[in-house]
Backbone as a printed PyTorch tensor [residue, N CA C, xyz], in Angstrom:
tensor([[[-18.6170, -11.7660,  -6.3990],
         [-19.7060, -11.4940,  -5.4930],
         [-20.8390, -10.8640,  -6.3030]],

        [[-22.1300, -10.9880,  -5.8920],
         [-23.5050, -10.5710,  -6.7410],
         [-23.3000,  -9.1510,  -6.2590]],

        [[-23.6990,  -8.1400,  -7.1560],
         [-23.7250,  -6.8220,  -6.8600],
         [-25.1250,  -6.6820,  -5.6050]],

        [[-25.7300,  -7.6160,  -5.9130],
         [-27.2300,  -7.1120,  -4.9600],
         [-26.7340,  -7.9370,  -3.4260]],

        [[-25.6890,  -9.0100,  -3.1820],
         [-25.3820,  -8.9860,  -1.9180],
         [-24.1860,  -8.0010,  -1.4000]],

        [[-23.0380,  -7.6820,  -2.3750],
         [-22.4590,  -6.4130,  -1.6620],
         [-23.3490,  -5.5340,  -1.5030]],

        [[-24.2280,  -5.2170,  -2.2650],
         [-25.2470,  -3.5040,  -1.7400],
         [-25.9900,  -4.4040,  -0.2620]],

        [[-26.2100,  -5.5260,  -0.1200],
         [-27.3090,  -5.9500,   0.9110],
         [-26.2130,  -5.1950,   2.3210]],

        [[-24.8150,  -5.7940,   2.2490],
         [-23.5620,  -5.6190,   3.1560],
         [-23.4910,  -4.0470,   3.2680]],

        [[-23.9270,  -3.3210,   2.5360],
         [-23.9550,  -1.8400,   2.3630],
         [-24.3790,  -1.2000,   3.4400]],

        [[-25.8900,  -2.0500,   3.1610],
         [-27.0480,  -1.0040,   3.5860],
         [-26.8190,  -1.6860,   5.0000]],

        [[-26.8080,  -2.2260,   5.7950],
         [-26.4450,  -3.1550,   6.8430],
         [-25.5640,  -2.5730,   7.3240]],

        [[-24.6830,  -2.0280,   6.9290],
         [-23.2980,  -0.9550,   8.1450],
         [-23.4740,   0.2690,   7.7960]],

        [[-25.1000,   0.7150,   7.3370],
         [-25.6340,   1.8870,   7.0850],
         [-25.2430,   3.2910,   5.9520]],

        [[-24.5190,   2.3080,   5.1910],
         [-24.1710,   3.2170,   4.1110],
         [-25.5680,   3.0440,   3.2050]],

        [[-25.5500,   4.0480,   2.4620],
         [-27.0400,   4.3770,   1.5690],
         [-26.3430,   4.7270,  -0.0480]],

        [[-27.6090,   4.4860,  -0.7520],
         [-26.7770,   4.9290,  -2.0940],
         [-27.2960,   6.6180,  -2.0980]],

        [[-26.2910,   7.5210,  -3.3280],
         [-26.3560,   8.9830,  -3.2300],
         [-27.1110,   8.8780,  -4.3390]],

        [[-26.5050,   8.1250,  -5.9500],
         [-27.4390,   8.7460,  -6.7600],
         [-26.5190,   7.2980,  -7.9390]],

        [[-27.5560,   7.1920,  -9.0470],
         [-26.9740,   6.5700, -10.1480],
         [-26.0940,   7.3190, -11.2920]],

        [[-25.2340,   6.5500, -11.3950],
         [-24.4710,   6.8990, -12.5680],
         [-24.7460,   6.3500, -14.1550]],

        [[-24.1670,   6.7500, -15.1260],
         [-24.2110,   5.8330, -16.4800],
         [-23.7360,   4.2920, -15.9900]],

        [[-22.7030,   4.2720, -15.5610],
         [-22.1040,   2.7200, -15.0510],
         [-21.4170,   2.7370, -13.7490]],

        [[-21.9070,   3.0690, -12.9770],
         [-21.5360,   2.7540, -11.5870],
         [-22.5200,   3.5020, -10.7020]],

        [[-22.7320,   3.4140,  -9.6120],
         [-23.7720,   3.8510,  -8.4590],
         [-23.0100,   4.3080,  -7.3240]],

        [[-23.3090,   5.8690,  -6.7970],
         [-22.3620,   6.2790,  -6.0340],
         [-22.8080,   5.8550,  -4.2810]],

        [[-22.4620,   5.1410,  -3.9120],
         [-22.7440,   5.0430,  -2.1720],
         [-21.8920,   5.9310,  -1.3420]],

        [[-22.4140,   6.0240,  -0.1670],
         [-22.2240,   7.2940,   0.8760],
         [-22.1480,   6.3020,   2.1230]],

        [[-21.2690,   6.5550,   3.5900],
         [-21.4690,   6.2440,   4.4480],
         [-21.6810,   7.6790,   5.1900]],

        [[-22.4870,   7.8760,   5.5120],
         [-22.9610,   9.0350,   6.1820],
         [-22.4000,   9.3490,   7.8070]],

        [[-21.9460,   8.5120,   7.9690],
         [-20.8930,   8.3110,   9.7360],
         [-19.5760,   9.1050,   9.2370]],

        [[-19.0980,   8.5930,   8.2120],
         [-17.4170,   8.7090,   7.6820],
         [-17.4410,  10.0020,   6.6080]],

        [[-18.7620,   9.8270,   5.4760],
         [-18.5900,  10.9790,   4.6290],
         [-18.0770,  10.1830,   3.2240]],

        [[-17.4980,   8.8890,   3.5900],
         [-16.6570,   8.3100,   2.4640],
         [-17.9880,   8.0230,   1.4140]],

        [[-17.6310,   8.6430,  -0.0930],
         [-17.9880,   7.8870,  -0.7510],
         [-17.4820,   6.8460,  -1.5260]],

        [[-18.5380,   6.0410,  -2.4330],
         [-17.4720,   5.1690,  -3.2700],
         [-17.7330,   4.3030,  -4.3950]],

        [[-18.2820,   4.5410,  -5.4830],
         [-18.4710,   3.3340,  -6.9180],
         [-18.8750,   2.2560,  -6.9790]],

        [[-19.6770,   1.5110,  -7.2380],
         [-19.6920,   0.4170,  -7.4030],
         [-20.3090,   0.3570,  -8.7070]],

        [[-19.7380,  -0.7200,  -9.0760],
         [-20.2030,  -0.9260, -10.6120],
         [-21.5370,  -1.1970, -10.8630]],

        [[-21.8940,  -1.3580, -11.9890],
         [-23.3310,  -1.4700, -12.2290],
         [-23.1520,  -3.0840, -13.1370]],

        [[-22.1740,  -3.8680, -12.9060],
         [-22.6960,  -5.2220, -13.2190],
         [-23.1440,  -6.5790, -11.9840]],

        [[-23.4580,  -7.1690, -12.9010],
         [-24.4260,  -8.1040, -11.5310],
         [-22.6530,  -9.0900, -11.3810]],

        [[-22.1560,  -9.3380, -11.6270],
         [-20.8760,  -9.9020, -10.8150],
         [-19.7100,  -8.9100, -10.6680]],

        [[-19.1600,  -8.7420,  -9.0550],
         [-18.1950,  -7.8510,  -9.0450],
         [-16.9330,  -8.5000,  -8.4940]],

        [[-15.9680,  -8.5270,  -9.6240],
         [-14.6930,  -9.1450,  -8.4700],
         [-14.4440,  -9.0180,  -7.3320]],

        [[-14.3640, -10.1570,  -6.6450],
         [-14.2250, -10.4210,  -5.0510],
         [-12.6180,  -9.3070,  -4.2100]],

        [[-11.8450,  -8.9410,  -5.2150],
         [-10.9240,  -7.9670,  -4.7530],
         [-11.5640,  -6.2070,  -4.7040]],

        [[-12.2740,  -6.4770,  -5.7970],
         [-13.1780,  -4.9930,  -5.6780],
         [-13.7670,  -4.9980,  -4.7940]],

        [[-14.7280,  -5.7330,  -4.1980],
         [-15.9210,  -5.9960,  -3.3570],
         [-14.8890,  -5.9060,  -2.0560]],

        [[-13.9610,  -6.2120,  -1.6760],
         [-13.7120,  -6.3510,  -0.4360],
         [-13.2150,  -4.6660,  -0.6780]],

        [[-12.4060,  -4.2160,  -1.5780],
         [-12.0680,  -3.0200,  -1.8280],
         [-13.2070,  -1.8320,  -1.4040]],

        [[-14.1100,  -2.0460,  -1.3630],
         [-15.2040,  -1.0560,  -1.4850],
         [-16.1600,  -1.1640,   0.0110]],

        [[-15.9310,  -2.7850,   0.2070],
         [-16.4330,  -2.7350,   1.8400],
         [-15.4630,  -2.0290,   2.5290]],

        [[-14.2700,  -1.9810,   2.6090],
         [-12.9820,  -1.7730,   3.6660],
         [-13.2900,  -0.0830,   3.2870]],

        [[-13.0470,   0.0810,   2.4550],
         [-13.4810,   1.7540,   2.2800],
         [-14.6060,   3.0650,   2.8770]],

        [[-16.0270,   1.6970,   2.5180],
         [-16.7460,   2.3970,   3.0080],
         [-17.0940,   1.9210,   4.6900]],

        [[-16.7230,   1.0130,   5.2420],
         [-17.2460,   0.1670,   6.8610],
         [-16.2180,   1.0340,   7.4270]],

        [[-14.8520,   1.4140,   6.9610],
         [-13.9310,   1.3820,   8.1330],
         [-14.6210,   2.9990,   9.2500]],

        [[-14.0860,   2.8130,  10.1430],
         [-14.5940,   3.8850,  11.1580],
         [-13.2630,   4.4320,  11.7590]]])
């Protein structure tokens, strides 16, 4: 998956990013509190990506 359509899926169930890292970018869902990593390359394995939606969407 492109890193810029998981962040699009992000911002869309209202999670926001907190701040950049050296290699990863920390996102926040501000409903849940969960944060959570995402890498800083432009392709992210499709097991990560679902890993990181389920983490940060769940309610």
């Amino acid at each position: 998956m492109k890193r810029r359509d998981l962040e699009q899926k992000l911002r869309v169930a209202g999670c926001y990013l907190k701040r950049e890292g050296a290699a990863h970018s920390i996102w926040i869902n501000p409903k849940t509190g969960v944060t959570e990593t995402v890498p800083r390359h432009n392709e992210i394995k499709e097991n990560l990506a679902r890993k990181i939606l389920k983490s940060l969407i769940a309610d």
